[in-house]
N, C-alpha and C positions, 0 to 999 in steps of 0.2 A: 612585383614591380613589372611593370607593362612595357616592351620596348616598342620604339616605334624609327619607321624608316623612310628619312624624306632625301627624295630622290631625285637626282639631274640628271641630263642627257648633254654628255659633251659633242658636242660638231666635228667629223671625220677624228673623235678621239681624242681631240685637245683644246684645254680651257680657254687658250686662245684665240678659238674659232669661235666663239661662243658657247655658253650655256642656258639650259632652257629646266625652269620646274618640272619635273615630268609629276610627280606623285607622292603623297604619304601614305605608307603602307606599315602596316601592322605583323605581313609576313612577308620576308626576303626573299621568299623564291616564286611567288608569284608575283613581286615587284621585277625578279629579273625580267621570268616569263614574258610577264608583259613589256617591258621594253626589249626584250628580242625581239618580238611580235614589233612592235612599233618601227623597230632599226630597219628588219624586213620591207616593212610596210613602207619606210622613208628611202629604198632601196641602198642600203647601208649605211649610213650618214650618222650614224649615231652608235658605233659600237661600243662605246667604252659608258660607263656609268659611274656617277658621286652616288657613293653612301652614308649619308648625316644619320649617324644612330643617336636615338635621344631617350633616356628613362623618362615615364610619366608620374610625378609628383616626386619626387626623387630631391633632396635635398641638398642646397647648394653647401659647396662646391660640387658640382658633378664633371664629368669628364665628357667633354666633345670626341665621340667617335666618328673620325671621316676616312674613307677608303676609298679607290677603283675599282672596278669590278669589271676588268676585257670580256665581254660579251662573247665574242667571238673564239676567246684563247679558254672559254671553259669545257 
């Protein structure tokens, strides 16, 4: 079963501020990677990240994995 990781970028950290699609990724730690790199790059603006885990072909009922993931606080 193949997981897969589609990815937001919250604004200064909170869904309030907005959220933006950042990516679907296959593996989690270079989905962090790259949005450190990105957060960097936005000169902090985006430290905090959604993580939508999803199985590929996986038979329903399946379960929504969602998380935070503080960029900054790892």
């Amino acid at each position: 079963m193949e997981k897969y990781f589609v990815i937001e970028i919250l604004r200064y950290g909170d869904a309030e501020l907005g959220t933006s699609l950042f990516g679907v990724y296959d593996d989690l730690e270079k989905a962090k990677k790259d949005a450190r790199g990105y957060n960097h790059f936005r000169g902090g603006k985006y430290p905090k990240i959604v993580v939508n885990e999803f199985a590929l072909n996986k038979k329903m009922p399946f379960e929504k994995i969602r998380y935070i993931i503080d960029l900054e606080g790892e």
